[in-house]
gemmi code that builds the backbone of each chain (N, CA, C; Angstrom):
import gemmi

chains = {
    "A": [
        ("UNK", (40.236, 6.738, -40.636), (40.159, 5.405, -40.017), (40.671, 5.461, -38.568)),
        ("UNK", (41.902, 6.494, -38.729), (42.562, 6.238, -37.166), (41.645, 7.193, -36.227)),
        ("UNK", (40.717, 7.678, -36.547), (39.805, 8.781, -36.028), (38.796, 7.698, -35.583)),
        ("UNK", (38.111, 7.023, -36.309), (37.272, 6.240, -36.445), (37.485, 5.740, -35.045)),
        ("UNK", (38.343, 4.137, -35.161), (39.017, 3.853, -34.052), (39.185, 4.377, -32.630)),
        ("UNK", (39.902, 5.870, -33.281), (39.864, 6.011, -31.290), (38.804, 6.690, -30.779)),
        ("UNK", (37.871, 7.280, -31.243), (35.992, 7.369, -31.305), (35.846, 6.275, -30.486)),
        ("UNK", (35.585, 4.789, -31.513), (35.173, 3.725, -30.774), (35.821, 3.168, -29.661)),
        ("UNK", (37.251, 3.485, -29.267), (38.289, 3.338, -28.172), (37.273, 3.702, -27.172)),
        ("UNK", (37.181, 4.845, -27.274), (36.644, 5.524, -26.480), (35.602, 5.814, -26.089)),
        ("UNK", (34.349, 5.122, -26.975), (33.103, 4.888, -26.225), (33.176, 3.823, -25.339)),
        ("UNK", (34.190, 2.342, -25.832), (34.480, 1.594, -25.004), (34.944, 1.604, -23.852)),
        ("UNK", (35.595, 2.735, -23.365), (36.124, 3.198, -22.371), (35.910, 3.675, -21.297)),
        ("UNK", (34.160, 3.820, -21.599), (33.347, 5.183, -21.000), (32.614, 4.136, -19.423)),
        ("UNK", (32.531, 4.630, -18.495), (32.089, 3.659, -17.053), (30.517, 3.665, -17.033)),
        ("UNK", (30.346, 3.811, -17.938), (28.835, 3.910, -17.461), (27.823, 2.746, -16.762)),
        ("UNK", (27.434, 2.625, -16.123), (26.610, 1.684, -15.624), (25.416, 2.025, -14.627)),
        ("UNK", (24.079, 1.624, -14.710), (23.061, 1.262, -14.586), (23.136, 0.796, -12.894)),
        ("UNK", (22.480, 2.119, -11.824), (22.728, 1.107, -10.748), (21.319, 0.996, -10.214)),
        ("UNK", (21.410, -0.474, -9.910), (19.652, -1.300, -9.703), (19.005, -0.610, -8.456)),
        ("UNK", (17.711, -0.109, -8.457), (17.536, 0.085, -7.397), (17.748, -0.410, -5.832)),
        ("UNK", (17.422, -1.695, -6.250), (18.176, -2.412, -5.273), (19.688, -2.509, -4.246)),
        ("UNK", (20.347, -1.820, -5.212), (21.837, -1.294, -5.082), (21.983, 0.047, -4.256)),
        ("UNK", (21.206, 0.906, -4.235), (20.779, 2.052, -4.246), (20.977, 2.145, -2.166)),
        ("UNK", (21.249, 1.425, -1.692), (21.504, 1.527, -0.207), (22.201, 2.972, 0.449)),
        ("UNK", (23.504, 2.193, -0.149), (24.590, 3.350, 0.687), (24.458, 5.390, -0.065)),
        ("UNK", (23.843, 4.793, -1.220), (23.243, 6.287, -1.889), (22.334, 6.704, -0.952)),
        ("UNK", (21.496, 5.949, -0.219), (20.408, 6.391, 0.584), (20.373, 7.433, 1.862)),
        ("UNK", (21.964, 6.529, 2.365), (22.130, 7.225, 3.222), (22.606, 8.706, 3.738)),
        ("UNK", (22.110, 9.206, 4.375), (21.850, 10.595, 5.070), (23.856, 11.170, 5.131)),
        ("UNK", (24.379, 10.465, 5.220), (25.687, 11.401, 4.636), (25.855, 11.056, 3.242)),
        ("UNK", (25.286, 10.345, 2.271), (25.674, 10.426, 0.970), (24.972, 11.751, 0.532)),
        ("UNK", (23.703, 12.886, 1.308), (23.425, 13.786, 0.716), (24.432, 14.933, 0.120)),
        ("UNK", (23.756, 15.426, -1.114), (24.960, 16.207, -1.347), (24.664, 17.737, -0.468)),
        ("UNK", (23.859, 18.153, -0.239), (23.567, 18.683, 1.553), (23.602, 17.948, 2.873)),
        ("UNK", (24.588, 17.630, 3.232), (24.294, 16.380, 4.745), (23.757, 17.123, 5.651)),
        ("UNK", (24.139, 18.279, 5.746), (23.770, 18.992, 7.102), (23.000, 20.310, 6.950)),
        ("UNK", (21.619, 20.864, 6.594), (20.923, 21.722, 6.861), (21.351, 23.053, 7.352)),
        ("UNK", (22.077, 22.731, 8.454), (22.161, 24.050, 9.544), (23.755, 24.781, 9.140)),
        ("UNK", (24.979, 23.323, 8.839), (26.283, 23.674, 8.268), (25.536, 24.601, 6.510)),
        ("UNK", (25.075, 23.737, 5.696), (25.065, 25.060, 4.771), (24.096, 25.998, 4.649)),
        ("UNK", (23.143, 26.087, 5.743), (22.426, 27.701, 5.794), (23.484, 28.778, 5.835)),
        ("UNK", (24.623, 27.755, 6.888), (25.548, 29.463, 7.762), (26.461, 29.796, 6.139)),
        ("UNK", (26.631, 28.538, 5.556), (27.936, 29.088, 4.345), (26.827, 29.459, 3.502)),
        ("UNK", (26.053, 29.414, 3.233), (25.300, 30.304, 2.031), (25.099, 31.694, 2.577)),
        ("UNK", (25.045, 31.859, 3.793), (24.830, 33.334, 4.671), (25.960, 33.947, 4.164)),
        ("UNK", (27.028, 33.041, 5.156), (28.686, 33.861, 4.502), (28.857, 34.258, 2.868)),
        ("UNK", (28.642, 33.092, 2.044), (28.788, 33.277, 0.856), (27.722, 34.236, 0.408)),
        ("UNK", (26.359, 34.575, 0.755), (25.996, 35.675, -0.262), (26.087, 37.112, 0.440)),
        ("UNK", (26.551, 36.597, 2.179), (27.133, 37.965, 2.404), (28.631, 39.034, 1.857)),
        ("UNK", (29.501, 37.853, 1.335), (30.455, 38.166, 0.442), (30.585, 38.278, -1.217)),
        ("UNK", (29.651, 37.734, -1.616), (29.079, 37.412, -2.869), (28.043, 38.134, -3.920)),
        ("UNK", (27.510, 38.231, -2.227), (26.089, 39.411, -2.891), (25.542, 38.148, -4.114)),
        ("UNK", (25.652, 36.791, -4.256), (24.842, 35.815, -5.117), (24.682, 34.672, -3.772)),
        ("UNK", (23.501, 34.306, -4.436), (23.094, 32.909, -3.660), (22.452, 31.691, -4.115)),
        ("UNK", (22.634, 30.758, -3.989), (22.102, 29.340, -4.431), (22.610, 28.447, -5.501)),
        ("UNK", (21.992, 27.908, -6.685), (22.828, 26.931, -7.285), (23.448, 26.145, -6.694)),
        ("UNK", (23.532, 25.377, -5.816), (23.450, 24.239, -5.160), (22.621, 23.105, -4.277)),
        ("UNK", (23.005, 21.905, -4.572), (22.378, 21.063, -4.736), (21.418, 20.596, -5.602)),
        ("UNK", (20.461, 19.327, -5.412), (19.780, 18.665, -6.245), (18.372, 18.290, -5.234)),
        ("UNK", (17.602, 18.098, -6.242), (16.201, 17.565, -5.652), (16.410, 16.235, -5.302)),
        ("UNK", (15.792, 15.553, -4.395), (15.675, 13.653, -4.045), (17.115, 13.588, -3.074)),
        ("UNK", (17.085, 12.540, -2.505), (17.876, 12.033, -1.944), (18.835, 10.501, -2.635)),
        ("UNK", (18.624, 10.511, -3.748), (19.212, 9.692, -4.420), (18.881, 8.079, -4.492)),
        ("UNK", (17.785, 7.947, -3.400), (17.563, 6.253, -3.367), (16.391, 6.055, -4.896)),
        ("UNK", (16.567, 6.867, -5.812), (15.192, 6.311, -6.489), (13.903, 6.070, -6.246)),
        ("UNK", (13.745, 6.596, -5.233), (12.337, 6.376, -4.750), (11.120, 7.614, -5.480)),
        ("UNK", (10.786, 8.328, -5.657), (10.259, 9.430, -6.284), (11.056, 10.279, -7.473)),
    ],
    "B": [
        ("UNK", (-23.706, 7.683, -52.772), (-21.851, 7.491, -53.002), (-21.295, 8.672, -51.799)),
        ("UNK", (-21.403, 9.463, -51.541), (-20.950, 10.833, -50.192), (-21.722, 9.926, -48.922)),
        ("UNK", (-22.820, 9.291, -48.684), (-23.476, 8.343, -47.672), (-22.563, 7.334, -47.390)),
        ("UNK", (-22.204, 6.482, -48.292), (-21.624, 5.463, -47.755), (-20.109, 5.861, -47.612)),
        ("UNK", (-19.497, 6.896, -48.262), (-17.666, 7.335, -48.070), (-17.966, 7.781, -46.405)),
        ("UNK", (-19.018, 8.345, -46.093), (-18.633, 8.890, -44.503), (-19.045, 7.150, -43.586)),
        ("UNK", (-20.098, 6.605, -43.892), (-20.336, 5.276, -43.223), (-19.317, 4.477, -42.765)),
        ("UNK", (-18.312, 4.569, -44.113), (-17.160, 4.091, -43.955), (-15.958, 4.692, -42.940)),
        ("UNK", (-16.199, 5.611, -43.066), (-15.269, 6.462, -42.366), (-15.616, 6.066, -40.860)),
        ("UNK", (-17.061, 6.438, -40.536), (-17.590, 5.825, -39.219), (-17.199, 4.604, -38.352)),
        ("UNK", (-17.827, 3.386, -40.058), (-16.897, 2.092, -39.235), (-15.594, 2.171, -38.975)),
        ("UNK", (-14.960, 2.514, -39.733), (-13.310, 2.898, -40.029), (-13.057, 2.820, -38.452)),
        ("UNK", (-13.464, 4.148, -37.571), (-12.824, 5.038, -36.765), (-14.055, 3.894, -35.220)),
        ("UNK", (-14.929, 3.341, -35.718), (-15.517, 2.118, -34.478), (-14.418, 1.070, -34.125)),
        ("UNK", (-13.907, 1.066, -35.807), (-12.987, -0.299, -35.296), (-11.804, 0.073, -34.999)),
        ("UNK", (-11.064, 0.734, -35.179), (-9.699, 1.052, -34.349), (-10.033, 1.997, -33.011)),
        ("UNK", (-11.199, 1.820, -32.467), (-11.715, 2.120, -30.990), (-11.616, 0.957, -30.381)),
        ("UNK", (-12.050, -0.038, -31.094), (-12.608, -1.256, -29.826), (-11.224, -1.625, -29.351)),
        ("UNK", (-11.588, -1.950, -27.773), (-10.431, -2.083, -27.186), (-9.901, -3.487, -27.190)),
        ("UNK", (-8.321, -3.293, -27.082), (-7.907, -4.514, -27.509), (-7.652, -5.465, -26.181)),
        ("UNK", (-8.594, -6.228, -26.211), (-8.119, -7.325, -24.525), (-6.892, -8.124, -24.095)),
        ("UNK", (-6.058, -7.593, -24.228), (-4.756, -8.321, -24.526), (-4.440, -9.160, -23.025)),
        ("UNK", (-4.057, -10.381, -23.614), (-3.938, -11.085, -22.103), (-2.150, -10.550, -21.640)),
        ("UNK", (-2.849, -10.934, -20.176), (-1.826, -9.841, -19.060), (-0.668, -11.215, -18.611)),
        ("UNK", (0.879, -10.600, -18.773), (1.954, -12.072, -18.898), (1.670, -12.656, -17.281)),
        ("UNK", (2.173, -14.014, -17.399), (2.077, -14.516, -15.999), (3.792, -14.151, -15.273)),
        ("UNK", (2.992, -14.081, -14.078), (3.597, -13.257, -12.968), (5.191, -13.993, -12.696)),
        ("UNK", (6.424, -13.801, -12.597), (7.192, -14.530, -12.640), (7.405, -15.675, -11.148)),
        ("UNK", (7.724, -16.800, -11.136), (7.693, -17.426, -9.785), (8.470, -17.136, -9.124)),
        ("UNK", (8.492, -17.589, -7.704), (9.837, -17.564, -6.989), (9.559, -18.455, -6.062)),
        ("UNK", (10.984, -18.721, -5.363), (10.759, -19.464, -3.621), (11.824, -18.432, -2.667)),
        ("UNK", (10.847, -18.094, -1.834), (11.975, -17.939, -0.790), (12.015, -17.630, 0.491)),
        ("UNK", (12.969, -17.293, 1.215), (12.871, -17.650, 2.567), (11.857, -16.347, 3.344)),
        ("UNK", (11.528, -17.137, 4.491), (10.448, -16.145, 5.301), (11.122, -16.322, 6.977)),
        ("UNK", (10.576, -15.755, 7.712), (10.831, -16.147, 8.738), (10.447, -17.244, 9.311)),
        ("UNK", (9.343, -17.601, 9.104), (8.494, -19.363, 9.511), (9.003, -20.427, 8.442)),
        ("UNK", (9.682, -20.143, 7.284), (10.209, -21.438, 6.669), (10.522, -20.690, 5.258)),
        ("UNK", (9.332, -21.365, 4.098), (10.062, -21.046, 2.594), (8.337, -20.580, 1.972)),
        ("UNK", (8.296, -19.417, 1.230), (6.730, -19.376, 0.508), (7.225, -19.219, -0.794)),
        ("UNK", (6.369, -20.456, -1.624), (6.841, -20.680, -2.919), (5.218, -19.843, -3.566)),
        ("UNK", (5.759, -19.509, -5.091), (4.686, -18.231, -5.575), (3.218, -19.115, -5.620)),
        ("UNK", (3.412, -20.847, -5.893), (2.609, -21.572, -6.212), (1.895, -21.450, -5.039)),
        ("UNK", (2.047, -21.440, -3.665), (0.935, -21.455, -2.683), (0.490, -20.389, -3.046)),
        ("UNK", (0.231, -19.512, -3.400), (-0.677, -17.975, -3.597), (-2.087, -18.036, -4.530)),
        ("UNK", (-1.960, -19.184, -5.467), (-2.392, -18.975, -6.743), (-3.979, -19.168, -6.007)),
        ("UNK", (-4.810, -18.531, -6.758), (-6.227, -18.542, -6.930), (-6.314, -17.100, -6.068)),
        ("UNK", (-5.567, -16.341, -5.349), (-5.709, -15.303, -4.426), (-5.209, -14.110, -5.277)),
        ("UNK", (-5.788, -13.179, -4.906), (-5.382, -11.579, -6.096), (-4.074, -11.334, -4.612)),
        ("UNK", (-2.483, -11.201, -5.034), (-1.668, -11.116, -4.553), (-1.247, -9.898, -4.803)),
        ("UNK", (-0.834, -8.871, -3.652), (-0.019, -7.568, -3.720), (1.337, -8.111, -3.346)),
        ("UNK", (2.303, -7.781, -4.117), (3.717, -7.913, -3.950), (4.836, -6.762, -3.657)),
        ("UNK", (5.163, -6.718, -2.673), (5.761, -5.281, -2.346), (7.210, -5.602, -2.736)),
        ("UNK", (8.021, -4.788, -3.057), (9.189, -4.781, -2.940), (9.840, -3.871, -2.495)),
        ("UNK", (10.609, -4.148, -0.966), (11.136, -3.105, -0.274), (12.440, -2.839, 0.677)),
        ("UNK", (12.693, -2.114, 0.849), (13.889, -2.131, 2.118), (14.183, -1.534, 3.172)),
        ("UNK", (14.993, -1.370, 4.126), (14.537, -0.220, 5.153), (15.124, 0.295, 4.870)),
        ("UNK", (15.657, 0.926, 4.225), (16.661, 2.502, 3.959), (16.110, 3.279, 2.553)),
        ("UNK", (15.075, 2.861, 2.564), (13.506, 3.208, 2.099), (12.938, 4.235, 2.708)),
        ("UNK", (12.629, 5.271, 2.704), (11.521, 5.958, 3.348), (10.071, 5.696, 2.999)),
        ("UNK", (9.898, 5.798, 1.764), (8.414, 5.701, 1.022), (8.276, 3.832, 1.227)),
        ("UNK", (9.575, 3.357, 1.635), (9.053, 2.041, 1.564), (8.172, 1.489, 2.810)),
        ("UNK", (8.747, 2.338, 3.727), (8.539, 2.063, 5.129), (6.841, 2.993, 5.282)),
        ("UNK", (7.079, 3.768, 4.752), (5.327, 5.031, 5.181), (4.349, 3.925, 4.373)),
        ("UNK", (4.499, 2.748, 3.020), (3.539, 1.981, 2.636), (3.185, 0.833, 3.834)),
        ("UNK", (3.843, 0.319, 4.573), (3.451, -0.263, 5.477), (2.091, -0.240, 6.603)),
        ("UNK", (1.927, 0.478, 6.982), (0.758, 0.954, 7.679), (-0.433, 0.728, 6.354)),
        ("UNK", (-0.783, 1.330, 5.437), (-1.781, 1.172, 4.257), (-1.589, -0.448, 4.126)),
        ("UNK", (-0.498, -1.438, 3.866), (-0.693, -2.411, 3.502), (-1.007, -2.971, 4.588)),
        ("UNK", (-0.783, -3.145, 6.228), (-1.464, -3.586, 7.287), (-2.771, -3.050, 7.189)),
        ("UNK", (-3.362, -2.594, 6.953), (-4.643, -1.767, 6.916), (-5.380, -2.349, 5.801)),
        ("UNK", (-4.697, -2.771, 4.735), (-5.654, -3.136, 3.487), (-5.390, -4.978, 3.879)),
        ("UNK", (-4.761, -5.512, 4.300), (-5.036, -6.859, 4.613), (-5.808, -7.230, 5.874)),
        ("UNK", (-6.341, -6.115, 6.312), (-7.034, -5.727, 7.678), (-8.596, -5.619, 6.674)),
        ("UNK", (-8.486, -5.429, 6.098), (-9.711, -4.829, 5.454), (-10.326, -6.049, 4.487)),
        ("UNK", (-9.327, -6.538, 3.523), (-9.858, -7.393, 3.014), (-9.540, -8.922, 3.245)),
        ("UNK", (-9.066, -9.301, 4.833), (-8.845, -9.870, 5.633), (-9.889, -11.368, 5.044)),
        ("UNK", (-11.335, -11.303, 4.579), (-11.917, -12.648, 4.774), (-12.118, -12.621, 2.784)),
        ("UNK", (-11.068, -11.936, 2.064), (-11.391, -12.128, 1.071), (-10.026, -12.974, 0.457)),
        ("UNK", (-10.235, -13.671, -1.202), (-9.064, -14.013, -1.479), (-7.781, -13.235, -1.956)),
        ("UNK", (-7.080, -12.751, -0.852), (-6.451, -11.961, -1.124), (-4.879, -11.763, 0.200)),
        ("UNK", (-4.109, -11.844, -0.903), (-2.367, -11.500, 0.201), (-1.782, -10.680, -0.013)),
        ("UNK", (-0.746, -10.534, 0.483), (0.146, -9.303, 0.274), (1.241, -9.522, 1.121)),
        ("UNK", (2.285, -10.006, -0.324), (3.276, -10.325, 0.438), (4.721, -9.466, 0.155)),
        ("UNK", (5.364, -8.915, 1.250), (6.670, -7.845, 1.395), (7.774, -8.734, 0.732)),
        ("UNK", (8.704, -8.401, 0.087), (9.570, -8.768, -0.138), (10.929, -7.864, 0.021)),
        ("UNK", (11.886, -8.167, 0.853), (12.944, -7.099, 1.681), (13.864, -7.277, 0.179)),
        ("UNK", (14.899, -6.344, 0.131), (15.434, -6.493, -0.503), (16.908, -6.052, 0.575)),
        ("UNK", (16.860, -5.583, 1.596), (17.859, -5.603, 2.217), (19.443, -6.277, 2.192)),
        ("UNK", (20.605, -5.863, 2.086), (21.525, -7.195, 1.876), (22.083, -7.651, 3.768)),
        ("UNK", (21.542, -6.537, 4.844), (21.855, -7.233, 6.028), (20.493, -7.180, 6.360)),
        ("UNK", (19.888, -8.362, 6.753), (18.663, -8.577, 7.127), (18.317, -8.042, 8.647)),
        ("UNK", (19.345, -7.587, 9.637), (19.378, -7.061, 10.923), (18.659, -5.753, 10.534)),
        ("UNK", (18.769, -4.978, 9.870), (18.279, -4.023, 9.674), (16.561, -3.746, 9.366)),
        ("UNK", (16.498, -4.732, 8.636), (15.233, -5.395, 7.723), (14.500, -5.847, 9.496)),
        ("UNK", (15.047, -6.700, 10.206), (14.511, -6.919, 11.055), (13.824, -5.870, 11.891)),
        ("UNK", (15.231, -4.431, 12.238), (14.256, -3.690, 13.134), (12.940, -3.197, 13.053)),
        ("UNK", (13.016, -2.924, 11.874), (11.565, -2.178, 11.047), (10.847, -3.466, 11.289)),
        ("UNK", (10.675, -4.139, 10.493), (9.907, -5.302, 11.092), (9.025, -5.703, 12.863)),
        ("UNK", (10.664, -5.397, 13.625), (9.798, -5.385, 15.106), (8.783, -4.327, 15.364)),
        ("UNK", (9.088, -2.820, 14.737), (8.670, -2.197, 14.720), (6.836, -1.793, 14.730)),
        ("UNK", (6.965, -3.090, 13.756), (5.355, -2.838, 13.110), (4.593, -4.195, 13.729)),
        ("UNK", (3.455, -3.821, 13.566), (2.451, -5.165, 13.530), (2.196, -6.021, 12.461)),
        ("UNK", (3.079, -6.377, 11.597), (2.534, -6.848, 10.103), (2.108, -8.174, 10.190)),
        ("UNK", (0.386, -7.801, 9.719), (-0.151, -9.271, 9.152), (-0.207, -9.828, 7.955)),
        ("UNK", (0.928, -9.993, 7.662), (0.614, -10.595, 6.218), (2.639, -11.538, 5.929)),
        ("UNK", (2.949, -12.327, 5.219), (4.062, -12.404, 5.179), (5.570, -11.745, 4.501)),
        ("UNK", (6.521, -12.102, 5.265), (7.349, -10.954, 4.567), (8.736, -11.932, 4.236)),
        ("UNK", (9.273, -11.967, 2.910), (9.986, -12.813, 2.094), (11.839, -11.964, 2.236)),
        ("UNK", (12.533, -12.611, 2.495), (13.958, -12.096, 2.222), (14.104, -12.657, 0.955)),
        ("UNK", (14.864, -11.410, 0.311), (15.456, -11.492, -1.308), (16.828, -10.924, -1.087)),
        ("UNK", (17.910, -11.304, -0.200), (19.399, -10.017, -0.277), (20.083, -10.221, -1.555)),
        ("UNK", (19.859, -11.030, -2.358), (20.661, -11.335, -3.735), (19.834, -10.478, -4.671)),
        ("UNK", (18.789, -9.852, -4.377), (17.777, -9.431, -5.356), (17.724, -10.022, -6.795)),
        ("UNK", (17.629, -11.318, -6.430), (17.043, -12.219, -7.875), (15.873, -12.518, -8.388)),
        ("UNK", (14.502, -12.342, -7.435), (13.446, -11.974, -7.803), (13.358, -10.608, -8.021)),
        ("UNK", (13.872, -9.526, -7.591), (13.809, -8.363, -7.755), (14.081, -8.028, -9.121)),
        ("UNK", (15.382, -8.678, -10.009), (15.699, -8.924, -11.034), (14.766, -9.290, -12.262)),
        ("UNK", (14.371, -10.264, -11.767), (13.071, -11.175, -12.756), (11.775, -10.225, -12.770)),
        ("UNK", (11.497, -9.667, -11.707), (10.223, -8.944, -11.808), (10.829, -7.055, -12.843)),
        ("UNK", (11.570, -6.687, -12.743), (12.379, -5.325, -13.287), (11.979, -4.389, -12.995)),
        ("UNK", (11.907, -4.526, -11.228), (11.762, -3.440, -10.583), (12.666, -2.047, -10.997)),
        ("UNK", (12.119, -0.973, -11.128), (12.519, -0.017, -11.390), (12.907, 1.368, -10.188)),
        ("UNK", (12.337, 0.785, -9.121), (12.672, 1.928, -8.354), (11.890, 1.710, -7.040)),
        ("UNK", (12.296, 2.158, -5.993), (11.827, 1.578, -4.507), (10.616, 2.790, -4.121)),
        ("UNK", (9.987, 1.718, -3.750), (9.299, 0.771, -3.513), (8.688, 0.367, -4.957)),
        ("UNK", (8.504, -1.043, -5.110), (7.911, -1.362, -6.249), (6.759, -2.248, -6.057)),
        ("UNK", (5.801, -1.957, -6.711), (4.509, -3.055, -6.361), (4.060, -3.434, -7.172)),
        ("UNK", (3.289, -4.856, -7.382), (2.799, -5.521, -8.248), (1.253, -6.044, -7.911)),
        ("UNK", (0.491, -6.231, -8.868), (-0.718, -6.864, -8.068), (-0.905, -8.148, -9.388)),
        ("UNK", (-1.041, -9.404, -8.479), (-0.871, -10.812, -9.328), (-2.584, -10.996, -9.280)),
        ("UNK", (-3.263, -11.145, -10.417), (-4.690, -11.966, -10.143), (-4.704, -13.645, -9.682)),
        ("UNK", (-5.571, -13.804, -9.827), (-6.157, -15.133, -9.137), (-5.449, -16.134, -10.208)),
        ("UNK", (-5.363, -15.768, -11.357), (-4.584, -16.916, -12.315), (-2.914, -16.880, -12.451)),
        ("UNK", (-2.645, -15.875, -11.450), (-1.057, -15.778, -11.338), (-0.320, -14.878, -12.682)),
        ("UNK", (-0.977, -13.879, -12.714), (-0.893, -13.035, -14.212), (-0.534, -11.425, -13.642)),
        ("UNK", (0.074, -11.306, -14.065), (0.535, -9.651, -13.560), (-0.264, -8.449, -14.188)),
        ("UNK", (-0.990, -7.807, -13.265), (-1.979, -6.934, -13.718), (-1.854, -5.473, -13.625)),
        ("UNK", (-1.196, -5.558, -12.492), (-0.530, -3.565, -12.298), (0.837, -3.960, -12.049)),
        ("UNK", (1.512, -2.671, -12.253), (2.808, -2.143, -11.767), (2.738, -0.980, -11.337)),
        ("UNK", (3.420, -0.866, -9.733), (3.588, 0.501, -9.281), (4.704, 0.613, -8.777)),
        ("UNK", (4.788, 1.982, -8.540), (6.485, 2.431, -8.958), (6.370, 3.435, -7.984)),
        ("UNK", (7.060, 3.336, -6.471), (6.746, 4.334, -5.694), (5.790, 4.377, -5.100)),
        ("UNK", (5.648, 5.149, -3.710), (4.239, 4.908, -2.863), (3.975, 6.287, -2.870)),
        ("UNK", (2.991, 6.797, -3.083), (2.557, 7.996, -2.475), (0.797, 8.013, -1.878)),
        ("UNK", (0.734, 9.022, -0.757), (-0.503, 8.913, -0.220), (-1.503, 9.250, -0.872)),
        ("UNK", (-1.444, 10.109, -2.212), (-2.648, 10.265, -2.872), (-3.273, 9.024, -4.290)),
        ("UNK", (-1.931, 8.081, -3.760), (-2.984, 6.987, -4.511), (-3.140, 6.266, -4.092)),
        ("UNK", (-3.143, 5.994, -2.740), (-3.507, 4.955, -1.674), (-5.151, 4.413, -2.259)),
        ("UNK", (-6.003, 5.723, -2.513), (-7.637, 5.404, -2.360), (-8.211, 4.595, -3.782)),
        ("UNK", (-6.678, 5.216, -5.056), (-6.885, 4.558, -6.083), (-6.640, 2.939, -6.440)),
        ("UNK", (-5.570, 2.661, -5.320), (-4.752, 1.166, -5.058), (-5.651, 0.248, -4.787)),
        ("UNK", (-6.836, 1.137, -3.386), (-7.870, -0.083, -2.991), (-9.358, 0.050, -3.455)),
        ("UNK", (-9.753, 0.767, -4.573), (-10.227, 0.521, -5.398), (-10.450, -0.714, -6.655)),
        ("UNK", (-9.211, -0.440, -7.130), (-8.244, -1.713, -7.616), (-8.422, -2.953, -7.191)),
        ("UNK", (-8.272, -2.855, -5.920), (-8.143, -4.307, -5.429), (-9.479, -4.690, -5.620)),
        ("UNK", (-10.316, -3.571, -4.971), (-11.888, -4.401, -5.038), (-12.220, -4.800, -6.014)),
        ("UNK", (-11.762, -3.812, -7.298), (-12.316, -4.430, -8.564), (-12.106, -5.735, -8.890)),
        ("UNK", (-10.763, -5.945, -8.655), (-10.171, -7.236, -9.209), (-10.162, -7.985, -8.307)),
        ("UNK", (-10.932, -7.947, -7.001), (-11.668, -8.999, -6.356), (-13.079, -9.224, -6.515)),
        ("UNK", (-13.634, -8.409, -7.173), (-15.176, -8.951, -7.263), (-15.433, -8.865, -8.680)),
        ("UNK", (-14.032, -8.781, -9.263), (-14.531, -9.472, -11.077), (-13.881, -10.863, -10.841)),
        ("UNK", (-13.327, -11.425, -10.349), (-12.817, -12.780, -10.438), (-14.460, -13.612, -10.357)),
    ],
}
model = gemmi.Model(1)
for chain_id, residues in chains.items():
    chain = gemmi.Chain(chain_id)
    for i, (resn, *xyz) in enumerate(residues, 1):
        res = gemmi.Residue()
        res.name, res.seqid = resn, gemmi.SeqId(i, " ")
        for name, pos in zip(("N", "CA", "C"), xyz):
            atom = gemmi.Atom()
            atom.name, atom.element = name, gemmi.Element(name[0])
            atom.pos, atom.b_iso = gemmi.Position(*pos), 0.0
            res.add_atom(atom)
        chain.add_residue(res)
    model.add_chain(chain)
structure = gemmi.Structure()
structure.add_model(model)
structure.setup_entities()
């Protein structure tokens, strides 16, 4: 039962929410990318797979406004 | 008795073909502000209406612009509008784009997005096309250039079946 409970505690707990496209503004913008700058992470992926000898796994497709 | 089990089968598979004509819901109303005053949904009616929904921090919202000046350019002496609806919450912004362009057709502020709400837009740019009886007939979701030719197709149809 006390398992039960804090299960349901805790879905209650959870932030999830739904944001309207409409809402979707300040996501839009060109520093909310999770790449902002092109040219800043060409040079750290250089550094990093020149030290690394691995490259990529970062970032995401879209720019986050929901549009495509 | 093997003649008529397949006959049956035949009609069987005619009648869960025929298509079902299901009437299309009416379009939800609104009023709201424009730059020349207030356009309520009721002045539209008898006209096949494109309804944009958009903003400037839009990209795809902003590249549909030119196609929709162009298609009210086109079907200019028919019954037919196309009206923008910003969804912007500072309309200064909404404005520049606006100076920007030549738009003939009218363009509605929504910053509360409460028609945006009622209609359940899903994602920017969103478009709707209302027939002549004020009934919602497409939904589109996003602009892209390779269905521009399919959009005004569309329109013609559902301007010269009215």
């Amino acid at each position: 039962m006390y398992k039960i409970i804090s299960l349901l505690s805790l879905l209650l707990l959870s932030a999830c929410t739904t944001v309207q496209p409409w809402d979707k503004d300040l996501l839009a913008k060109p520093s909310m990318a999770l790449v902002p700058s092109e040219i800043d992470n060409a040079l750290d992926e250089h550094i990093y797979f020149s030290k690394e000898a691995s490259m990529g796994g970062q970032g995401v497709g879209g720019g986050g406004c929901g549009c495509n | 008795m093997k003649l008529l089990k397949s006959s049956l089968y035949i009609l069987l598979i005619l009648v869960i073909n025929i298509p079902v004509y299901a009437d299309y819901p009416p379009a939800p109303k609104f009023q709201l502000p424009t730059e020349d005053g207030v356009l309520n949904s009721a002045q539209l009616k008898g006209k096949l209406v494109y309804i944009d929904f958009w903003a400037s921090w839009c990209r795809p919202c902003k590249n549909s612009f030119p196609w929709m000046i162009a298609m009210k350019e086109k079907f200019k002496n028919q019954d037919f509008e196309i009206v923008a609806i910003n969804l912007d919450k500072d309309k200064t912004l909404a404005d520049e784009f606006i100076a920007s362009q030549n738009i003939n057709f009218p363009i509605a502020f929504d910053p509360q997005a409460a028609v945006a709400e009622q209609y359940n837009i899903e994602g920017m740019p969103s478009s709707y096309l209302i027939d002549q009886h004020g009934n919602l007939r497409i939904r589109y979701t996003g602009f892209w250039n390779k269905s521009k030719n399919e959009k005004e197709l569309t329109i013609n149809k559902l301007l010269k079946n009215h």
